[in-house]
TILUMGU-527094 format. One line per field, with one value per residue (C-alpha): residue in one letter; x negated, y, z negated. Coordinates in steps of 0.02 Angstrom, whole numbers. Example, Ala and Ser with C-alpha at 12.3 -4.5 7.8 and 13.67 -1.06 7.14 Angstrom:
code: (A|S)
X: (-615|-684)
Y: (-225|-53)
Z: (-390|-357)
This chain:
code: (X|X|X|X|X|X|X|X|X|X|X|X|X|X|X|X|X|X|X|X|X|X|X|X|X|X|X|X|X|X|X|X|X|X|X|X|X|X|X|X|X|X|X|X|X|X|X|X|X|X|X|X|X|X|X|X|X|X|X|X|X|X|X|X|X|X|X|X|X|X|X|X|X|X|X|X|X|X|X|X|X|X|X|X|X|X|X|X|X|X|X|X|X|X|X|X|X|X|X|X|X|X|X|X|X|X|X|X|X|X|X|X|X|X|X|X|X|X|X|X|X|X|X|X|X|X|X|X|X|X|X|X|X|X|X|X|X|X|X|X|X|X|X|X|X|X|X|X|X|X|X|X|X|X|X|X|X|X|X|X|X|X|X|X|X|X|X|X|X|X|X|X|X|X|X|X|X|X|X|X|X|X|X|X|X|X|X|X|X|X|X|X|X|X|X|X|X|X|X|X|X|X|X|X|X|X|X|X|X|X|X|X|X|X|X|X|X|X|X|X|X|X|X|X|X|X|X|X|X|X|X|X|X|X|X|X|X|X|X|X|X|X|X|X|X|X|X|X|X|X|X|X|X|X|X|X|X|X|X|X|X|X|X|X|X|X|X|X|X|X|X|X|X|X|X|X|X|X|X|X|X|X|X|X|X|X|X|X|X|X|X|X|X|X|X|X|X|X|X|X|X|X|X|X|X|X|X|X|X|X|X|X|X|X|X|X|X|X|X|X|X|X|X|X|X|X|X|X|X|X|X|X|X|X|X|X|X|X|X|X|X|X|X|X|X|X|X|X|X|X|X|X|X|X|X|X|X|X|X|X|X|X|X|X|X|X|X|X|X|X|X|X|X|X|X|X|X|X|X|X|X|X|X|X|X|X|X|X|X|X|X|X|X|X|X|X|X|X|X|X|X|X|X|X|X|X|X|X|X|X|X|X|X|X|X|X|X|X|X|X|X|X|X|X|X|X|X|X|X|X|X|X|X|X|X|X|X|X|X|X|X|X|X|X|X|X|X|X|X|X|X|X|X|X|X|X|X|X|X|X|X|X|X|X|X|X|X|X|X|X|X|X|X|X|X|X|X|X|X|X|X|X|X|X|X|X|X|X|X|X|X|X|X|X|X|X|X|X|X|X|X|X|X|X|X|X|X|X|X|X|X|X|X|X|X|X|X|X|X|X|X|X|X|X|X|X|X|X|X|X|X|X|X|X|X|X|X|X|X|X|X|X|X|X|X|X|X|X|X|X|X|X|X|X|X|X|X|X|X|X|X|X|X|X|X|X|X|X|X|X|X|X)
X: (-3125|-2973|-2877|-2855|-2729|-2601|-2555|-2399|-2522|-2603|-2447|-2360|-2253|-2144|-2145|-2043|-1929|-1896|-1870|-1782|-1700|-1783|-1719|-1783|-1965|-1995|-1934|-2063|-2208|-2193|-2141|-2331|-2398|-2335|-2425|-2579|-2588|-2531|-2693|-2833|-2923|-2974|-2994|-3129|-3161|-3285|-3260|-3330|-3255|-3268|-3350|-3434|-3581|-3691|-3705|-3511|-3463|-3292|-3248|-3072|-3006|-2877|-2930|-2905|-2986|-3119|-3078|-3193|-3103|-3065|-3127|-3010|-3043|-3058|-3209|-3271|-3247|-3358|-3491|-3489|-3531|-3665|-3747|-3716|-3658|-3698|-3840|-3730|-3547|-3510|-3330|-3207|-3028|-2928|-2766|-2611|-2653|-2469|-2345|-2251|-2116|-2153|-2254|-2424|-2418|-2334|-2171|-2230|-2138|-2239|-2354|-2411|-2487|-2590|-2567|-2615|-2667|-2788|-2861|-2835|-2840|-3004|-3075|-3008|-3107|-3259|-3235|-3271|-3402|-3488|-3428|-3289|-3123|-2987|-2805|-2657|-2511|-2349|-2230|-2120|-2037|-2045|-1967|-1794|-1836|-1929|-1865|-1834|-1712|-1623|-1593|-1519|-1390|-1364|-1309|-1440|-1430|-1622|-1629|-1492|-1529|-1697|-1654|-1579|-1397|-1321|-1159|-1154|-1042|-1197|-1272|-1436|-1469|-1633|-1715|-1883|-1914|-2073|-1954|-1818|-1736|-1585|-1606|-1478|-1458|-1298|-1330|-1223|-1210|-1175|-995|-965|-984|-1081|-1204|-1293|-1489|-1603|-1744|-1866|-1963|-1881|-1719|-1851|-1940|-1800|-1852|-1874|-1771|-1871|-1715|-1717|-1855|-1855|-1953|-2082|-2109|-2132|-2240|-2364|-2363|-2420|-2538|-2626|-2608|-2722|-2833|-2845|-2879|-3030|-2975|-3054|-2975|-2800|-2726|-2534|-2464|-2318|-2302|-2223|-2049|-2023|-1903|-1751|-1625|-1481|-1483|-1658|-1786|-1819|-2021|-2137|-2031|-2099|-2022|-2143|-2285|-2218|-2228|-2405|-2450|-2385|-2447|-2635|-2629|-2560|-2716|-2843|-2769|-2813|-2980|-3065|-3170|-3005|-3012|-2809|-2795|-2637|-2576|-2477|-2479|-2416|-2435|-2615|-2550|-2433|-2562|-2692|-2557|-2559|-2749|-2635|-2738|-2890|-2859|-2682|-2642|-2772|-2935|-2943|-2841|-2848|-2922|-2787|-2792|-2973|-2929|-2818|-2938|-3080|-3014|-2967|-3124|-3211|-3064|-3104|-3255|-3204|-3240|-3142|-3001|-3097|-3210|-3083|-2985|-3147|-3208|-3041|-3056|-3036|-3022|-2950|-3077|-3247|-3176|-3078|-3127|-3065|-3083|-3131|-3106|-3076|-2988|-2878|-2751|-2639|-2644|-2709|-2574|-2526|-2402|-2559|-2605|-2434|-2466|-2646|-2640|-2505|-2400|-2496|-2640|-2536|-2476|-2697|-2705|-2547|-2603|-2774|-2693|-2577|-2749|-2810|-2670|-2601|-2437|-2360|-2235|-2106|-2009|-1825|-1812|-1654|-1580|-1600|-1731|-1905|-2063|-2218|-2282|-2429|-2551|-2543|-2740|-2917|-3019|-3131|-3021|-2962|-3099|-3169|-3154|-3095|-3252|-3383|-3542|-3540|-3699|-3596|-3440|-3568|-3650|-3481|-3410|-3575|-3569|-3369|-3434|-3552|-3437|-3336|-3509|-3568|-3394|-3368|-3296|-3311|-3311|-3212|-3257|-3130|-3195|-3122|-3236|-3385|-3362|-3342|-3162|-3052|-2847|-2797|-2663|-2632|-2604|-2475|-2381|-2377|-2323|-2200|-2288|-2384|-2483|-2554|-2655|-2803|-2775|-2872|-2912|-3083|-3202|-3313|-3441|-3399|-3447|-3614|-3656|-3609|-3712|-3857|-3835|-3959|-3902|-3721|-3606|-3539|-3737|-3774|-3603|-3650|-3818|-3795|-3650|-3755|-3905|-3814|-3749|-3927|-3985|-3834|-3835|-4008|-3966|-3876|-3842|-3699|-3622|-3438|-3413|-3574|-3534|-3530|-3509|-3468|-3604|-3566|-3671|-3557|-3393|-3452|-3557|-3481|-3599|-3590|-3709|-3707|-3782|-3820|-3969|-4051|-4020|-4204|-4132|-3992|-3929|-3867|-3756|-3765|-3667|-3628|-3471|-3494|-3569|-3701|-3838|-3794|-3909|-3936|-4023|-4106|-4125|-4248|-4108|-4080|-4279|-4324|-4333|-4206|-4177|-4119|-4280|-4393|-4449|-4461|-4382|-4430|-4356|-4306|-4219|-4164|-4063|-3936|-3933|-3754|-3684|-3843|-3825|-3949|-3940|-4089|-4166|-4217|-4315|-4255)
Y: (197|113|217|222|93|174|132|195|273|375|470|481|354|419|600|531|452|617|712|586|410|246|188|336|320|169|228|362|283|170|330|398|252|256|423|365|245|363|456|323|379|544|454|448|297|359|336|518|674|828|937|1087|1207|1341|1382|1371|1542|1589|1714|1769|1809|1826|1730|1870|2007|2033|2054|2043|2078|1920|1804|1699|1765|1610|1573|1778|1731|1583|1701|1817|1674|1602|1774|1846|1731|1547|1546|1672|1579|1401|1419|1508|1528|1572|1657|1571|1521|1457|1550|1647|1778|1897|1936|1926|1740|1692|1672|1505|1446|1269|1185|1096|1229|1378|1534|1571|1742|1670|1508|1328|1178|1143|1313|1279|1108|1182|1301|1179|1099|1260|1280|1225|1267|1325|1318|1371|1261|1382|1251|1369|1439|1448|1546|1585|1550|1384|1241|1160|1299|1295|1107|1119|1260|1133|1007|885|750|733|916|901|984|1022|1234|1278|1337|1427|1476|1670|1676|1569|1625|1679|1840|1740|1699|1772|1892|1946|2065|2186|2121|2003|1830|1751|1792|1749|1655|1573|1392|1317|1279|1472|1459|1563|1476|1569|1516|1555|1669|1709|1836|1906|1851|1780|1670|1542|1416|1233|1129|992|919|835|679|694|881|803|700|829|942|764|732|963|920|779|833|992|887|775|966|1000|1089|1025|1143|1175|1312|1298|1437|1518|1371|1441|1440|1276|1195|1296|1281|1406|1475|1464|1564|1438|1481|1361|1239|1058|986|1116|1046|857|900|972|806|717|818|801|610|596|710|622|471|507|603|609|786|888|1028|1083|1271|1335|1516|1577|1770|1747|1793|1700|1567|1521|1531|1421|1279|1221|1143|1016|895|924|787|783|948|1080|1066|1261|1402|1594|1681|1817|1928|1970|2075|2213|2203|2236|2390|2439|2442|2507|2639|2670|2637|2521|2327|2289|2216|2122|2045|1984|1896|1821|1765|1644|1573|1410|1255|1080|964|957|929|1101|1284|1455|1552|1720|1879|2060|2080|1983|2003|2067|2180|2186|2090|2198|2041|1939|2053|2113|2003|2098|2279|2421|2511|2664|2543|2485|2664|2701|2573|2647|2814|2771|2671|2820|2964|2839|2858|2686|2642|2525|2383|2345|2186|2153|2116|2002|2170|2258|2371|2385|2355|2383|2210|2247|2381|2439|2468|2416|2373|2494|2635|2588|2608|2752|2943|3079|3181|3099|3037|2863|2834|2815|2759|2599|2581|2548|2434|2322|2321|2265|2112|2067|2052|1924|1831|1814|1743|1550|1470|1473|1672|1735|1911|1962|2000|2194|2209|2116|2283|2398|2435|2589|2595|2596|2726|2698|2506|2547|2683|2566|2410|2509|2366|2447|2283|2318|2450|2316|2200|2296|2237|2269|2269|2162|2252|2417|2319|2232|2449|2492|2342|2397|2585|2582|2691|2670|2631|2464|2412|2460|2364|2202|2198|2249|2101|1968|1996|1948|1799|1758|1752|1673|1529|1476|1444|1295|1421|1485|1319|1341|1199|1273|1363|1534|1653|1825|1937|2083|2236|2397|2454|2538|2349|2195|2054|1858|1726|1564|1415|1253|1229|1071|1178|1246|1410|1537|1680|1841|1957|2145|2266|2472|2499|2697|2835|2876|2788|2658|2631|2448|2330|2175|2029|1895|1767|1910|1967|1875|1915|2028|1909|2061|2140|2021|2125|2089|2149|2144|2121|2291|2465|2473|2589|2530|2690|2730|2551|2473|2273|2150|1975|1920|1725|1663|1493|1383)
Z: (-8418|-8523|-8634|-8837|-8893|-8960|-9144|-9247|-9358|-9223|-9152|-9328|-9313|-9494|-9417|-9262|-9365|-9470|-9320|-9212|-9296|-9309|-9159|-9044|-9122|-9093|-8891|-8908|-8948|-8794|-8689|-8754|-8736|-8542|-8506|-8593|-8453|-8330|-8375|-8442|-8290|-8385|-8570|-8669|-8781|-8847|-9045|-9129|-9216|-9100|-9209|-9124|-9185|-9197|-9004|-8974|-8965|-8831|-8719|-8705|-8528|-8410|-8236|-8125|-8268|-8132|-7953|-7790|-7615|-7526|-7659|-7793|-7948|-8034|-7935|-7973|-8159|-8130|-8045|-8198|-8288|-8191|-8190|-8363|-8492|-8478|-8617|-8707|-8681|-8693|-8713|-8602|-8631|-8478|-8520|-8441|-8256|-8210|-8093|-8209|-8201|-8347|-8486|-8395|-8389|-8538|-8463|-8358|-8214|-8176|-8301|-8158|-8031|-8057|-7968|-7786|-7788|-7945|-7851|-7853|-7971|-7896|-7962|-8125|-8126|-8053|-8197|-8328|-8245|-8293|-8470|-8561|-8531|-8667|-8588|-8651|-8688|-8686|-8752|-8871|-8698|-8540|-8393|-8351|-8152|-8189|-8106|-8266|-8327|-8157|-8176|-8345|-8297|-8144|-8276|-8220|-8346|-8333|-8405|-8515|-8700|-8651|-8701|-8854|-8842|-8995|-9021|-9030|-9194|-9270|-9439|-9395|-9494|-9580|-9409|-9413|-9275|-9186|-9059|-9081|-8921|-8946|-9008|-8876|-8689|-8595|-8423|-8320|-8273|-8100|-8183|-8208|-8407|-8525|-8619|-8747|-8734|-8905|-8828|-8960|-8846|-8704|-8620|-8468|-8594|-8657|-8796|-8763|-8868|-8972|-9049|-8882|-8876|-8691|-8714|-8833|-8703|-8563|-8679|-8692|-8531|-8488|-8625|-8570|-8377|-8421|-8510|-8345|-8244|-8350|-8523|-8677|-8804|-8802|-8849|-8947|-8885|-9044|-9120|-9253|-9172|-9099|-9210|-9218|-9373|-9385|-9602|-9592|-9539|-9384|-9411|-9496|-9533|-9584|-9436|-9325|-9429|-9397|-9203|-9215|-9285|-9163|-9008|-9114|-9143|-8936|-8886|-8992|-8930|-8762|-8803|-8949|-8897|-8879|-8980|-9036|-9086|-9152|-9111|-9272|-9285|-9471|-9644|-9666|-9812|-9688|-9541|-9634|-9658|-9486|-9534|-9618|-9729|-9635|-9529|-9444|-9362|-9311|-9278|-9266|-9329|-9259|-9421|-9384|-9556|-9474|-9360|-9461|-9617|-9492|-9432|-9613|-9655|-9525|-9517|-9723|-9741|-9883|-9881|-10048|-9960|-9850|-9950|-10073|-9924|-9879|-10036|-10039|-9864|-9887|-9755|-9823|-9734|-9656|-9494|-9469|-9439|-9392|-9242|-9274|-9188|-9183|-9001|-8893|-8732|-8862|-8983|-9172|-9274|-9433|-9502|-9566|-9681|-9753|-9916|-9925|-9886|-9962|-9853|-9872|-9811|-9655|-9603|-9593|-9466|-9381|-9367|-9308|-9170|-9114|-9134|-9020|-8893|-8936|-8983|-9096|-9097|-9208|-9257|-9322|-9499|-9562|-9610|-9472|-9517|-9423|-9466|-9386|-9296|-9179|-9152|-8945|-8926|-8882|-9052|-8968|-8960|-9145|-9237|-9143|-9218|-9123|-9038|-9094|-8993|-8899|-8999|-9161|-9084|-9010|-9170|-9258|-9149|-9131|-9315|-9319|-9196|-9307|-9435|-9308|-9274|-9456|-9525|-9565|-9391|-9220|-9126|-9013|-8887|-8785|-8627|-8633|-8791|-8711|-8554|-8661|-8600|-8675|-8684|-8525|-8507|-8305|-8347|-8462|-8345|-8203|-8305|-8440|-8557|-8730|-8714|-8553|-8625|-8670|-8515|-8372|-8200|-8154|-7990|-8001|-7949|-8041|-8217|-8127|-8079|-8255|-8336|-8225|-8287|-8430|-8571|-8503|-8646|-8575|-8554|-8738|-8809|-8678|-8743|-8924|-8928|-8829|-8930|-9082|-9004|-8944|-9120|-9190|-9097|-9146|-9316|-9404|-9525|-9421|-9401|-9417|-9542|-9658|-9818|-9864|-10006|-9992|-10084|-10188|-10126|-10155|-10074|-9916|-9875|-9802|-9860|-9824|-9849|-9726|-9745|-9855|-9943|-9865|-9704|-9748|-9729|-9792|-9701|-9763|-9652|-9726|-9624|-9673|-9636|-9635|-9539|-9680|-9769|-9882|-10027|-10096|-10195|-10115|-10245|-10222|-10145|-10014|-9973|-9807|-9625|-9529|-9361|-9245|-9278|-9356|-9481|-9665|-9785|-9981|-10164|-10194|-10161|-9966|-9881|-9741|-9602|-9529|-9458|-9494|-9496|-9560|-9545|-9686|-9650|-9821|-9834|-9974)
């Protein structure tokens, strides 16, 4: 196959100049046009708009989540796909796969290996022969022991400026923090100086420097070489912080969007069926701007207000906060979505939502995560006050009440993933939810990390014994969560680009209506979001057949049990 040309349009050719001169631009474009050759062998010319539908539905994983004695995980991970989920799961993101150093893989040492004790490049590829493959991109940072780091403190002119060196005396008292540890770290270069290296994170994660053409460049060529291994959604890993500008806040800054465009049009140029997802654990106004137009940056945001108004109201037993945020979701094109989801490898975000709920609303959450035996992290405000950034605990664990039976503690979380499966855009499950996985207390002890709480290892053939256990409750959450997929995924109604409005059906109900009308067919999602019977009124729009248990159900007085959820097929 040949490649794209590549056009000035297509990698943004007035964004380069913004960022970098008209003289370097003009550099750049050739230098992108060089690795689109370097990889034509992997292009698609296909010409298309990857939009995806109804039955795309992914599962969030680390590779080496399930373990086997003597086998790679990777290829276990495959396994549990063959066997469980491939008429369930078309999508599977696999958590950073890189030798890393800290932060269970976020801290990457080489973009261009994965990790022994994991597998091999060849069991990532045979990976997405089977389904495909989201992998992350975790160009913000990278680690302290990387060969790339080492090079720069070596003065290596090929790694010169490619970290971002600040003098300590800077002004940067409006940086926007997502950790209380120190902006800078001190290391030591091969000449015996002190240079003072931004790390946003964790003083093993230090930031790549875009100001520097040469790390675009680099970041393209990671980009397009996982692309060549297999992945055909890419995940942006905190995005939000890679343009740094001392007096600002260094997060979100047009520049940041400029680069997004310009990694987009390079991808697109290559393939056209690459799906670009940023990661922006943000306010959501400033979350949703990283769609762009509609047709530059994103093709997928993480819906991340969802998760902490979720557990509100599951936690409440209120959905007026949630259904207001959801009446005003809003996308700019036809050609963009969210991704929605309750759980992930870290833990529920509370910044999203800090324009949305009270503080009295916020400390609910807080306490339910530390009844639950979670904890909670904090970030640095400008001031130097804290504020709570990140709930420690499985969305199980969350939203579950102290003593009650499994029955109702299953019912409510089947009902929360519901929620996740009935909104506008593509879902996610996090493979802990998916098992049925509580906080894991041990994890944490051994790791000293309040995130490991929600990343367990497990054998392999303890969750096949435990799927097999009928009445077990990670059987009853694995079939209660893939029987709503089932059903999903056979209607257009659920396509993530269809409309929706969100229905009106009392406080204690979460109601939302997908579909267009020359679909044929409407659906509306009812869910209780309490432990008691919910009375309500079905209007003729509504009256139609229940798809989880094909009943029907008429124009009229119905009551919704404890958790119940509906979703109501209406012909038009």
């Amino acid at each position: 196959m040949g490649t794209h040309p590549i056009s000035n349009d297509a990698i943004q050719l007035r964004g380069l100049r913004e960022l970098y001169g008209d003289a370097q631009a003009a550099a750049i474009v050739d230098r992108i046009g060089g690795l689109l050759k370097k990889y034509e062998a992997v292009a698609n010319t296909e010409a298309g708009e990857c939009h995806l539908n109804e039955s795309d539905v992914l599962l969030i994983t680390y590779g080496d989540t399930l373990t086997e004695p003597g086998a790679p995980p990777l290829q276990v991970l495959k396994r549990f796909h063959e066997e469980y989920l491939r008429d369930i799961f078309n999508l599977v993101h696999v958590l950073p796969f890189h030798p890393y150093s800290s932060d269970d893989g976020f801290s990457v040492v080489d973009y261009f290996s994965v990790r022994q004790d994991l597998g091999s490049w060849q069991d990532v590829e045979g990976l997405a022969d089977e389904c495909c493959v989201m992998a992350d991109a975790v160009i913000n940072h990278m680690s302290s022991q990387s060969e790339w780091f080492a090079a720069y403190l070596a003065d290596d002119p090929d790694y010169a400026e490619f970290f971002v060196e600040c003098r300590p005396d800077e002004d940067l008292s409006s940086v926007v923090r997502p950790r209380t540890s120190p902006l800078l770290t001190q290391f030591k270069d091969a000449r015996g100086q002190i240079r003072h290296i931004w790390t946003t994170f964790s003083a093993d994660q230090v930031d790549l420097n875009f100001r520097n053409p040469e790390v675009l460049i680099a970041v393209i060529d990671v980009l397009f070489f996982l692309i060549s291994k297999g992945a055909r959604l890419l995940r942006l890993d905190a995005v939000t912080f890679l343009w740094k500008e001392p007096g600002t806040s260094s997060a979100n800054l047009p520049q940041t969007h400029a680069l997004i465009k310009i990694m987009r049009n390079a991808i697109s140029s290559l393939r056209d069926d690459v799906v670009v997802i940023t990661e922006t654990n943000v306010p959501h106004r400033e979350n949703i701007a990283y769609f762009g137009d509609g047709h530059d940056e994103a093709q997928m945001v993480y819906n991340f207000a969802l998760p902490p108004l979720l557990a509100y109201s599951f936690i409440s037993g209120d959905s007026l906060h949630i259904s207001r945020w959801a009446s005003q979701l809003a996308v700019p094109s036809d050609e963009v979505c969210f991704l929605n989801f309750s759980a992930s490898h870290d833990g529920v975000g509370v910044r999203p939502v800090e324009e949305i709920l009270g503080e009295e609303e916020l400390q609910l959450l807080v306490r339910a995560a530390l009844n639950a035996k979670g904890s909670v992290s904090s970030r640095t405000l400008s001031g130097g006050a804290e504020r709570p950034y990140e709930l420690n605990c499985t969305f199980l664990d969350l939203i579950s009440k102290a003593g009650e039976e499994d029955s109702k503690t299953i019912a409510r979380f089947i009902a929360s993933q519901a929620v996740v499966l009935a909104m506008p855009g593509v879902p996610a499950i996090y493979i802990q939810s998916l098992l049925g996985t509580r906080n894991d207390l041990d994890r944490v002890s051994q790791t000293g990390r309040a995130r490991s709480i929600n990343r367990s290892q497990l054998a392999y053939s303890t969750v096949k014994n435990k799927l097999a256990k009928e009445g077990s409750p990670e059987a009853l959450i694995f079939s209660g969560i893939t029987r709503l997929i089932a059903a999903r995924r056979k209607h257009a109604a659920f396509n993530p680009y269809s409309s929706f409005n969100v229905l009106d059906l009392g406080p204690k109900v979460f109601a939302i209506r997908r579909g267009h009308a020359d679909d044929g067919a409407k659906i509306s999602c009812i869910v209780n979001l309490t432990d008691g019977n919910v009375a309500i009124d079905v209007e003729e729009e509504l009256a139609g057949t229940d798809l989880l248990t094909n009943t029907r159900i008429e124009r009229g007085p119905h009551t919704l049990p404890a958790y119940a959820v509906r979703w109501l097929r209406t012909d038009q």
